[in-house]
SETOR-40399 format. One record per residue (C-alpha): residue in one letter; x, y, z. Coordinates in steps of 0.5 Angstrom, whole numbers, padded with zeros to 4 digits, always signed. Each point is the difference from the previous one (the first is absolute). Example, Ala and Ser with C-alpha at 12.3 -4.5 7.8 and 13.67 -1.06 7.14 Angstrom:
2
a+0025-0009+0016/s+0002+0007-0002/
This chain:
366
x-0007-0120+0121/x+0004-0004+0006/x+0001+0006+0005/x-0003+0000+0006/x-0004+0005+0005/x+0000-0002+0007/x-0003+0004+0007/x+0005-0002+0005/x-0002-0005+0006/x+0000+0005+0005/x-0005+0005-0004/x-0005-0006-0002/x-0001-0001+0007/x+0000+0007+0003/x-0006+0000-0006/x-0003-0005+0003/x+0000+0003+0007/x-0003+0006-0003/x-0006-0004-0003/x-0001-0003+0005/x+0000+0006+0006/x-0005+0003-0006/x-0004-0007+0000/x-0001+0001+0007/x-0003+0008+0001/x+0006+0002+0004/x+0002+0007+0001/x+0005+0003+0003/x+0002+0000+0007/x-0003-0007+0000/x+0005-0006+0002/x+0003-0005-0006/x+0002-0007+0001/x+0006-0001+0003/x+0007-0003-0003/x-0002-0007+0002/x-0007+0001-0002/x+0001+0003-0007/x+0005-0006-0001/x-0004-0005+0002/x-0006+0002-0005/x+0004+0000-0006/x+0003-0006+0001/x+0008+0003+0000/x+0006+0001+0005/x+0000+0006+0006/x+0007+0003-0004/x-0004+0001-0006/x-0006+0003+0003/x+0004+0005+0003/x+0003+0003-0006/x-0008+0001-0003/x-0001+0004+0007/x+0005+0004-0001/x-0001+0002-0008/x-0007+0002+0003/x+0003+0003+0006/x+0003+0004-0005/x-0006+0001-0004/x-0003+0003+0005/x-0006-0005+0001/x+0002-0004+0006/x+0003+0004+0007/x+0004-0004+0005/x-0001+0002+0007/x+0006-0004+0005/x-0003-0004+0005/x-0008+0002-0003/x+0001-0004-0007/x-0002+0001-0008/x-0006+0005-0001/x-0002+0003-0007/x+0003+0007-0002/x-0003+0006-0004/x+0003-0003-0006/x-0006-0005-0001/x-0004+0006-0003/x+0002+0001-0006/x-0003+0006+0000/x+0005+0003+0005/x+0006-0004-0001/x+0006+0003-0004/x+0000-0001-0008/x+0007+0001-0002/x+0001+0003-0007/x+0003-0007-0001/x-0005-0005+0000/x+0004-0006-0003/x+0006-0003-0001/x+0004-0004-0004/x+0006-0004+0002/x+0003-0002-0007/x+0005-0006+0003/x+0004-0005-0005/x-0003-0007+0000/x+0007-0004+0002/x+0002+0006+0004/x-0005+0000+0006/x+0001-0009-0001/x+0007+0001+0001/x+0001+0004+0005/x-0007+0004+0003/x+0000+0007+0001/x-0005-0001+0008/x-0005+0001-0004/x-0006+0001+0006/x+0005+0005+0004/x+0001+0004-0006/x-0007+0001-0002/x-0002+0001+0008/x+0005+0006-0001/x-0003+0003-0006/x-0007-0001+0002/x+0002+0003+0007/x+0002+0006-0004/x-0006+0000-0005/x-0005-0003+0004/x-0006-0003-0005/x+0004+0000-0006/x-0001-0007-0003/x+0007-0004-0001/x+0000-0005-0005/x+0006-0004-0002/x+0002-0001-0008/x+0004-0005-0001/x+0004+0001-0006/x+0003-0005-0006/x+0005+0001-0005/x-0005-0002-0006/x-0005+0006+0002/x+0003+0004+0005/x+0000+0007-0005/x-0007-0001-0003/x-0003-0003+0007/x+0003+0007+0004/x-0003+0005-0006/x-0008-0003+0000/x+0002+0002+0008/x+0002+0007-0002/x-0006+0001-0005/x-0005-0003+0005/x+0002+0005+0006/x+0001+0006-0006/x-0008-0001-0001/x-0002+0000+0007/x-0002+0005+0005/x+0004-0003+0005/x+0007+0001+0001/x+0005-0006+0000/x+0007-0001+0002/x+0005-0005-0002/x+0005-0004+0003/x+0006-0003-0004/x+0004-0006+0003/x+0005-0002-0004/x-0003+0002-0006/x+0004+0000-0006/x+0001+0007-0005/x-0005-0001-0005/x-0006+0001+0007/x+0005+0005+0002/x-0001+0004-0005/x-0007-0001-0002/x-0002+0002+0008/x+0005+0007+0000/x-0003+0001-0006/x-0008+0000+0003/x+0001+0005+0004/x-0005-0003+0005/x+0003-0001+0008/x+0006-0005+0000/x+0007-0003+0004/x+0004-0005-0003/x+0002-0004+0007/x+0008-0001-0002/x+0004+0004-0005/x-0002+0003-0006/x+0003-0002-0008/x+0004+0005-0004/x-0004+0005-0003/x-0006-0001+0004/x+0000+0006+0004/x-0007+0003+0002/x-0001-0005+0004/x+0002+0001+0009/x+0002-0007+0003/x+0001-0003+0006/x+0006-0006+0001/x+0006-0002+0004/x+0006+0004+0000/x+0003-0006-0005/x+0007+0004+0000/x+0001-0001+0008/x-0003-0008-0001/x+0006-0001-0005/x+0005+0004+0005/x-0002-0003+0006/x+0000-0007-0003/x+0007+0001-0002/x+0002+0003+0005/x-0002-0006+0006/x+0004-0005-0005/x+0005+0004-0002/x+0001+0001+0008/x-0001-0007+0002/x+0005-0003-0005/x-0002-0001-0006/x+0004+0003-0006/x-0004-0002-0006/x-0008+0002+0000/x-0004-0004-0005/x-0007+0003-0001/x-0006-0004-0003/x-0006+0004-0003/x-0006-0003-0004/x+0000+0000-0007/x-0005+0007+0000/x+0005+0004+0003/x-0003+0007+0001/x+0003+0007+0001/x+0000-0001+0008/x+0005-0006-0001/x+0004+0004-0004/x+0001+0005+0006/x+0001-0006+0005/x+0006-0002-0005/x+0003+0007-0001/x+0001+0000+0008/x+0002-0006+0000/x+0006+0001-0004/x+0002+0008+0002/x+0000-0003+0007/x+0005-0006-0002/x+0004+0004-0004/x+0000+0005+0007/x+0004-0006+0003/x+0005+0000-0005/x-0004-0006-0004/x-0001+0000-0008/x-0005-0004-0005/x+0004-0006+0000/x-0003-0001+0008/x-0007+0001-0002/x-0004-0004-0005/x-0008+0001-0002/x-0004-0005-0002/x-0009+0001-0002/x-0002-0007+0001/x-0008-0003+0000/x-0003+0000+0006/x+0001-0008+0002/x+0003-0003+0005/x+0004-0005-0004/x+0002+0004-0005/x+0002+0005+0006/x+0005-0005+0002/x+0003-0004-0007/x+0002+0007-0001/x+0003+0002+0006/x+0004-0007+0001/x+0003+0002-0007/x+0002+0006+0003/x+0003-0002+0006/x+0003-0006-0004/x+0005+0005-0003/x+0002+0001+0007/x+0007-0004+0001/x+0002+0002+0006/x-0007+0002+0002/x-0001+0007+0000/x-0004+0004+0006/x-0005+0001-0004/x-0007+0005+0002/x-0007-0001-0004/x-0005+0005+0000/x-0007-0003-0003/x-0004+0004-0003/x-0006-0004+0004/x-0001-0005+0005/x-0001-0005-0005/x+0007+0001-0003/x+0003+0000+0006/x-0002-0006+0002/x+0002-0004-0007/x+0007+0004+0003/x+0000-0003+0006/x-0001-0007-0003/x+0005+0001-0004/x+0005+0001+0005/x-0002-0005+0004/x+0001-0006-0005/x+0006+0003-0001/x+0004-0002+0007/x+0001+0008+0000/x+0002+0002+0008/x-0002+0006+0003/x+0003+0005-0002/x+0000-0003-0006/x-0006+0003-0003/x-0005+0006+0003/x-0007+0000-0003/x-0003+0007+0001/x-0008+0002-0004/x-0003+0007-0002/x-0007-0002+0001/x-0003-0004+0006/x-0008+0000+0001/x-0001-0004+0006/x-0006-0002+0002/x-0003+0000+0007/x+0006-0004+0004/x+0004-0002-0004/x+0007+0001+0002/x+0005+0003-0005/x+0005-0005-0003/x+0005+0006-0003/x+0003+0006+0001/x-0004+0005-0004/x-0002+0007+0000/x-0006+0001+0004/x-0004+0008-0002/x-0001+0004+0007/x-0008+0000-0003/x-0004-0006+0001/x-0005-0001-0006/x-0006+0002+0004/x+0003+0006-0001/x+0003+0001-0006/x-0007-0001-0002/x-0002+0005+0004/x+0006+0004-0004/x-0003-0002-0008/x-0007+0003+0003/x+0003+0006+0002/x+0004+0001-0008/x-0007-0002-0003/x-0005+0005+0004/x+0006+0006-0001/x-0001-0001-0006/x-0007+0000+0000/x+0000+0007+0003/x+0005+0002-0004/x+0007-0001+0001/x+0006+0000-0005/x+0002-0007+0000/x+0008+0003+0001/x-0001+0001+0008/x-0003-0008+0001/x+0005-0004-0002/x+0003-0003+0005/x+0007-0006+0002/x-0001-0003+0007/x+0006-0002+0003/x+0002-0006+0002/x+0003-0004+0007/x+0004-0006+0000/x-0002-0006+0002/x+0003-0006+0003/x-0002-0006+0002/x+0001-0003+0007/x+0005-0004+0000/x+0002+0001-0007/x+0008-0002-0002/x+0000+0003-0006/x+0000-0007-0003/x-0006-0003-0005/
């Protein structure tokens, strides 16, 4: 089987600093390391350190006091801290999805666990070969418990959809569903206004082609995105003969030899707009514009998707949600511990929107 379980970083230390606050005899009220201390003892950097004492903050374990420092909270005493209804929860994540394009694992599992403080986040990673089969002994373990678990769906084709909807067990698909499958509640982006406000800006800044580039699994969102692509072309007077679609790999040269066909065909070139299903895409269409000769103005590369890390700057236009991933995790622990009590799913389902973003000093060129 070649699917794998990992516990994000940020849970692994926030574990070992529980051990090691139990190791030591403290109680609550007594004070704890402070951030340059615990990072010194672990061997790790300051920034990573914070996100473990803020997951444990959460829990209930440790307690900032301004100006005081860090103590231990109530939380370490597992015989007063909180046992929510779900003890563990399963991120079921596509292999090649979370090396491609990431989804801020850290941030994510700080905002579910800060709803279910104590619950065990594991991620799986799935691989095409075993997915199914791999997703059902998880749904037969978790039956055969006396603990509750819940299930995060990441990207996760229909067959998990289906198996998952099917348990009854507590779950959320993070992003949208597959046709048919309708038990399930979800959370993702308003894929709709991606497509709108995209198009909008290329259609606004010029350009009076759109190409728009998906990875070969094409999933019900990006299907959305493309029917708001082509309403709001067809809404400024343009057909299907300005628009083309394309589901290429996600690889950078195969990105471009397929763009350099594209706009090879443009003689005299056409303003043309690209919008890239991720940043990996789009950086393959930006290279491909370039070697080209094209100008600015020539050609705008926009993206649907951009998981920035830590200071990275973005590079394209793109539409950023109005919810970080901390609390879009916080979000998904809500859905899961609703329906631990109860809840029908129908009220749960959630589109976020979204806001465009613009890079400064971005000339609409690639």
């Amino acid at each position: 089987m070649t699917t794998k379980v990992i516990t994000p970083t940020t849970v692994s230390l926030a574990e070992r600093l529980v051990a090691d606050i139990r190791s030591k005899g403290l109680r609550p009220g007594d004070p704890y390391l402070s951030l340059r201390d615990t990072a010194r003892m672990l061997g790790i950097s300051n920034n990573t350190v914070s996100a473990a004492l803020r997951l444990l903050v959460k829990r209930g374990v440790l307690r900032r006091r301004q100006r005081l420092g860090t103590f231990v909270a109530e939380g370490i005493d597992e015989s007063t801290s909180k046992h929510p209804a779900i003890r563990r929860v399963h991120l079921l994540v596509h292999r090649n999805y979370l090396t491609t394009e990431g989804m801020n694992a850290d941030e994510t599992v700080l905002g579910l666990q800060g709803r279910l403080p104590g619950a065990n986040v594991q991620i799986n990673l799935l691989s095409p070969d075993d997915e199914a089969r791999h997703v059902q002994q998880l749904v037969d373990d978790a039956l055969r418990s006396h603990e509750v678990d819940g299930f995060v769906l990441v990207r996760a084709p229909l067959a998990v959809q289906r198996i998952i909807a099917a348990s009854g067990m507590p779950a959320v698909v993070y992003g949208s569903l597959y046709p048919s499958v309708e038990t399930l509640p979800h959370l993702s982006r308003d894929m709709r206004q991606i497509g709108r406000c995209l198009a909008e800006y290329l259609l606004g800044s010029g350009f009076r082609r759109i190409v728009y580039l998906v990875r070969q699994q094409v999933l019900p969102g990006d299907m959305e995105t493309l029917d708001a692509i082509v309403e709001t072309m067809a809404a400024a007077g343009l057909g299907l003969d300005a628009f083309t679609f394309r589901a290429i790999p996600v690889d950078v040269d195969a990105v471009k030899a397929e763009v350099r066909r594209l706009l090879a065909h443009d003689i005299p070139p056409m303003p043309t707009g690209i919008i890239c299903r991720g940043v990996t895409i789009a950086d393959g269409a930006a290279k491909a514009a370039n070697e080209l000769g094209r100008k600015v103005g020539d050609v705008g590369v926009t993206v649907c998707d951009y998981f920035l890390k830590r200071g990275e700057q973005p590079r394209f236009p793109y539409p950023r949600p109005t919810l970080n991933a901390q609390e879009r995790g916080d979000l998904l622990g809500q859905i899961l511990a609703a329906q631990a009590n109860g809840e029908p799913y129908e009220h749960l389902a959630q589109d976020t929107p979204v806001t465009l973003a613009i890079p400064d000093g971005h000339e609409c060129a690639a």
